[in-house]
C-alpha positions as semicolon CSV with decimal commas, in nm:
position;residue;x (nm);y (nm);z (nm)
1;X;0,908;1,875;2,075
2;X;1,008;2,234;2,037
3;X;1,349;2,333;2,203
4;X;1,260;2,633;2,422
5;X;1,255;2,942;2,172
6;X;1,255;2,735;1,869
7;X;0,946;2,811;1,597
8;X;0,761;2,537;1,435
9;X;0,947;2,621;1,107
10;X;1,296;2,575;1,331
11;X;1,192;2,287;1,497
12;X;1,073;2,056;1,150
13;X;1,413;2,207;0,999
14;X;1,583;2,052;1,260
15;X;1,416;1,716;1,248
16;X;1,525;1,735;0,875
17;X;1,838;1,773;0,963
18;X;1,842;1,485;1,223
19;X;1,642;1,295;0,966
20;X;1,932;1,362;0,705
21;X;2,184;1,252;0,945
22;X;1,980;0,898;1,034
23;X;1,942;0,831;0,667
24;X;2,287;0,864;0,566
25;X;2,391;0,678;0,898
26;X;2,169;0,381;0,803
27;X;2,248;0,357;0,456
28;X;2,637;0,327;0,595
29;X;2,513;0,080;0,799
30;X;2,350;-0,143;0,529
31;X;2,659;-0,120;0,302
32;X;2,876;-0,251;0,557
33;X;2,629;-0,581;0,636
34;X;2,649;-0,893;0,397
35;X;2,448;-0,870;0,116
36;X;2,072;-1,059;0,130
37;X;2,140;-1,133;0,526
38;X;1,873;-1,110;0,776
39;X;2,068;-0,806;0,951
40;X;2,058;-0,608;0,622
41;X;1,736;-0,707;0,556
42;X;1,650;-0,587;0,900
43;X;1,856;-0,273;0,863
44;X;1,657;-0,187;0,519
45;X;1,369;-0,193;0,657
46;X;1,510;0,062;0,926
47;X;1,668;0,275;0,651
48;X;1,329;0,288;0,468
49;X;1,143;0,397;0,748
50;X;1,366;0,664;0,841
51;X;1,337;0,795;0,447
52;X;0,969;0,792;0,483
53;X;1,012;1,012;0,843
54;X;1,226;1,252;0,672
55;X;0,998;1,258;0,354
56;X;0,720;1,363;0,585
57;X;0,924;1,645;0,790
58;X;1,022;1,782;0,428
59;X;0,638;1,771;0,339
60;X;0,566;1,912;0,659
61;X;0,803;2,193;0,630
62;X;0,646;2,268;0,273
63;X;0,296;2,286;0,423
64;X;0,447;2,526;0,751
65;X;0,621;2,793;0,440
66;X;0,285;2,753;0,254
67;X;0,105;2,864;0,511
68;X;0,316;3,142;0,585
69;X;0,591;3,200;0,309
70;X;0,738;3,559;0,442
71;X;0,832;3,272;0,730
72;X;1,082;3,107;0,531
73;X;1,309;3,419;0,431
């Protein structure tokens, strides 16, 4: 969801940077869990899930500049 006077371009550039901020969080959190446990198996999964979500707001944001690429300046 938009915040109120936010563009689509704004908006996915924000979920990339929320996105950015998840990843690195997980991947902080798998490093600290013991190796081959169920909890970092568990948190893996997470972590890969939240790559694939920001892989797909990056894609998206490619399509939105595409579209429109004076938007992006």
């Amino acid at each position: 969801m938009a915040h109120h006077g936010e563009t689509e371009i704004e908006m996915v550039q924000r979920h990339i940077r929320q996105g950015e901020e998840s990843v690195t969080s997980q991947r902080k959190i798998v490093a600290s869990l013991p190796p081959d446990s169920a909890l970092e198996k568990t948190a893996r999964q997470l972590l890969v899930q939240f790559e694939d979500a920001l892989e797909n707001h990056r894609a998206h944001l490619t399509r939105l500049l595409n579209q429109n690429p004076e938007a992006g300046l």
